[in-house]
Structures are given as C-alpha cells and as structure tokens.
C-alpha positions as CSV (number, residue, x, y, z in Angstrom):
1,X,69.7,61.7,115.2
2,X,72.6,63.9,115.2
3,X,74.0,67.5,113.7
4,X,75.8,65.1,111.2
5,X,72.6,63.4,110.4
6,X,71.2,66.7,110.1
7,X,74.0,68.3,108.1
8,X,73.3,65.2,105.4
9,X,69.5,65.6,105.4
10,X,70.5,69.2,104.5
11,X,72.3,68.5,101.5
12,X,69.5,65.7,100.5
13,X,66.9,68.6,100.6
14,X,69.2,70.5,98.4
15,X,69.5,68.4,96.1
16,X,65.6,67.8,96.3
17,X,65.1,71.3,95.2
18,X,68.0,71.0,92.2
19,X,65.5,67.8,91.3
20,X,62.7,70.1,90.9
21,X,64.7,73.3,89.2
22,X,65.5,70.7,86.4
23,X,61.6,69.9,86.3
24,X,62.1,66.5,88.1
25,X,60.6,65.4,91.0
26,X,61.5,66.8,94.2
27,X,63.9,64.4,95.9
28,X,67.7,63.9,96.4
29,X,69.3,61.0,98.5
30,X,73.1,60.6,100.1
31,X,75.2,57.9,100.9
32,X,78.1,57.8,103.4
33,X,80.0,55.8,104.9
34,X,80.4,54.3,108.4
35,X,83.7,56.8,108.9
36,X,81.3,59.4,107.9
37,X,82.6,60.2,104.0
38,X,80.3,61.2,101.7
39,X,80.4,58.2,98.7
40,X,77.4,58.8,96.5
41,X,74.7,61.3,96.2
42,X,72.3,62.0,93.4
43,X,69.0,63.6,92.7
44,X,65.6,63.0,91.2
45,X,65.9,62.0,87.3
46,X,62.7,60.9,86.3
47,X,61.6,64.0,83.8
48,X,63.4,62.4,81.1
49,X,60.5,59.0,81.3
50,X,62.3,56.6,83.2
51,X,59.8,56.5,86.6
52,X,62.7,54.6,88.2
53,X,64.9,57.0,88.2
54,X,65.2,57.8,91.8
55,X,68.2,58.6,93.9
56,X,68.1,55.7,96.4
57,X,67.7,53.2,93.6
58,X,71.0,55.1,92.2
59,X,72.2,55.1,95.3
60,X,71.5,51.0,95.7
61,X,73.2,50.5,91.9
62,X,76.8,52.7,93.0
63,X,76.8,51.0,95.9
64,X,76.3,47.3,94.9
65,X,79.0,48.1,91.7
66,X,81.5,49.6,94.4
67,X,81.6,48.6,98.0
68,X,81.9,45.1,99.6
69,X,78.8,43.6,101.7
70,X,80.6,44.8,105.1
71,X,81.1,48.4,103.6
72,X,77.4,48.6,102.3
73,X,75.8,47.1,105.3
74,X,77.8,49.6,107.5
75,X,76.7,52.5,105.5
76,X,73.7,55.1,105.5
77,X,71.3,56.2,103.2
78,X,70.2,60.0,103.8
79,X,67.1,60.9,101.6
80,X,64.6,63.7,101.2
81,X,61.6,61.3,101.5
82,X,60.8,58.4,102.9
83,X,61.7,55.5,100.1
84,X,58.7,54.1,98.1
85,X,58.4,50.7,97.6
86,X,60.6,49.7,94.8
87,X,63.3,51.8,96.4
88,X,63.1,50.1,99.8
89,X,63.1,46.8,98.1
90,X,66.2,47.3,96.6
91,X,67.9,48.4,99.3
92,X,66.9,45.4,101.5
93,X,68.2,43.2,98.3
94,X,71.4,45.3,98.2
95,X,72.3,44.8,102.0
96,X,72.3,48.7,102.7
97,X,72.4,50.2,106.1
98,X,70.4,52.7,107.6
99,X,68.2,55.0,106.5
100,X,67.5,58.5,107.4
101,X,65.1,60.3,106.0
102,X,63.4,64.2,106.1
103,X,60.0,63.4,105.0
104,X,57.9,60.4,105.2
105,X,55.3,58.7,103.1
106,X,52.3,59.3,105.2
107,X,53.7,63.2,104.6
108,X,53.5,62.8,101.0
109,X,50.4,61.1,100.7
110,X,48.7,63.9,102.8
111,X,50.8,66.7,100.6
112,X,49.7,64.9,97.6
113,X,46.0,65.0,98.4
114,X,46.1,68.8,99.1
115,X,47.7,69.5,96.4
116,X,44.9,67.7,94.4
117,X,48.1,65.5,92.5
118,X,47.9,61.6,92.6
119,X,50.3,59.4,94.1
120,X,52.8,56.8,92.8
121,X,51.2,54.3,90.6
122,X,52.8,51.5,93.6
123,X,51.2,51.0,97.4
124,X,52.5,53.7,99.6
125,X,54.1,51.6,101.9
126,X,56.8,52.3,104.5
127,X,60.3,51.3,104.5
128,X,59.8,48.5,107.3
129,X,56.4,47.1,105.4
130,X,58.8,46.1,102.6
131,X,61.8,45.6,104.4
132,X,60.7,44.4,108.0
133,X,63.7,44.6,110.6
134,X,65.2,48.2,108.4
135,X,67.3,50.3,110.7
136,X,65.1,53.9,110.1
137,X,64.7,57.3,111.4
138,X,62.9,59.9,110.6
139,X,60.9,62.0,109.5
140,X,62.5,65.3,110.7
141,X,60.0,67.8,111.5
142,X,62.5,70.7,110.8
143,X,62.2,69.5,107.2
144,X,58.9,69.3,106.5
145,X,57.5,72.7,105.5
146,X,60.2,73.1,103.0
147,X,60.0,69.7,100.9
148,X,56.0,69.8,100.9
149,X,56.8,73.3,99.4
150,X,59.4,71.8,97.0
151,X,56.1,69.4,96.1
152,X,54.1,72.4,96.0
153,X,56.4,73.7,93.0
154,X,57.0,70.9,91.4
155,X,52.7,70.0,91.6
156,X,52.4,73.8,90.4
157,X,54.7,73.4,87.0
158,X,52.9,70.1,85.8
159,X,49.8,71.3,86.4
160,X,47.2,72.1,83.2
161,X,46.7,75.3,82.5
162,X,43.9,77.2,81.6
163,X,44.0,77.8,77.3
164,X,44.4,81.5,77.2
C-alpha cells in the first residue's frame, strides 16, 4: 500500500458519498491501469431497483468491452468496500487484477448490525472465499470512520419514520 493507492481509495470514498447524496448506497470503485491512469470509475446505482448496480460489476463490464486480457489482468480495482459476492465473482470471471479496498465485509456486517439495518440478501463472503488465489489489500483503517458514517447516513434516510 502506497500514497498512490491511497490517493485512489480517496477518490473511491468520494464517490461513496456522491452514491449516497443521490440516495444510493454508499459505495464508489476505480479502475487504473498498470501505468497508473485512471480508466473507469463509477458509483453506487442501485436506488433506481436494479440491486446489481454496483461500481465493481460496472467496473468488470468497461473493462471486459475495452481492454485486452493482458491490460485487465495488469490492472487494479480500488473500491470503497470490500466486493460482495457477485461482484468478486465477476471479477475472477473477467480476469481483473488487484484489488484494493477501504473497508471490508466483516466492517460492514458489524456497521450493519449497529445500525439495526440487514445485510445483502447474498453470504457475506470475502473476496478470496469466491475468488481463492485474488491479489487483495485492505481494509485501510484511515478510512473506516468515514464510510461507516457514509452507512450511517444512508441507514438514516431509508429508515421509517414515525407518522407525525
């Protein structure tokens, strides 16, 4: 882990909290190449009612429509959180690179919980449970007390109210 690793995971927790000012989900993801270009990067879209809508799976669709095997094995995946299953899967399929990542699963599960919110409706497994050999890092404690608080908001707007 590096200050360009870091400087990536920045921008992914940026876009984490654009996720959640759109009322999505709060997660964002970045890919970049082995020279170190940003190629891709999106955010959490699933407020519109497609659930699999998240950035890596973007991330894993650009990729596989725009770069050769050598390019996408070569690259990295930055992300906000730890990918869930489906994502991870996916990227495995796709022949991605490493993955970097601020927060993990475990993180999330525990944030979830306190939060009183429920989890995915899918196993929360990590990366290397789906994927087994997955070059990972992460999580960055520097992160963490400002995505669980981007899952605090975003927990906060869906919760029920009260009638008034």
């Amino acid at each position: 882990m590096d200050d360009r690793d870091l400087h990536h995971l920045r921008r992914c927790v940026d876009l984490a909290a654009e996720a959640v000012d759109a009322g999505d989900q709060p997660f964002g993801s970045v890919l970049v190449s082995a020279e170190g270009d940003r190629l891709f990067e999106d955010r959490n879209r699933v407020g519109g009612g497609d659930a699999t809508r998240h950035p890596e799976f973007a991330i894993v669709r650009w990729a596989v429509a725009h770069l050769s095997a050598d390019a996408r094995r070569s690259a990295t995946v930055y992300t906000s959180g730890e990918h869930c299953a489906m994502c991870a899967a996916a990227h495995g399929i796709a022949g991605l690179g490493r993955i970097v990542y601020a927060t993990s699963t475990i993180q999330l599960g525990a944030w979830m919980k306190e939060l009183g919110r429920s989890s995915l409706a899918i196993a929360p497994l990590r990366i290397t449970d789906v994927v087994p050999g997955a070059q990972v890092e992460g999580p960055v404690d520097a992160f963490a007390d400002e995505v669980r608080s981007l899952h605090a908001r975003a927990a906060d707007r869906s919760a029920p109210r009260a009638p008034r």
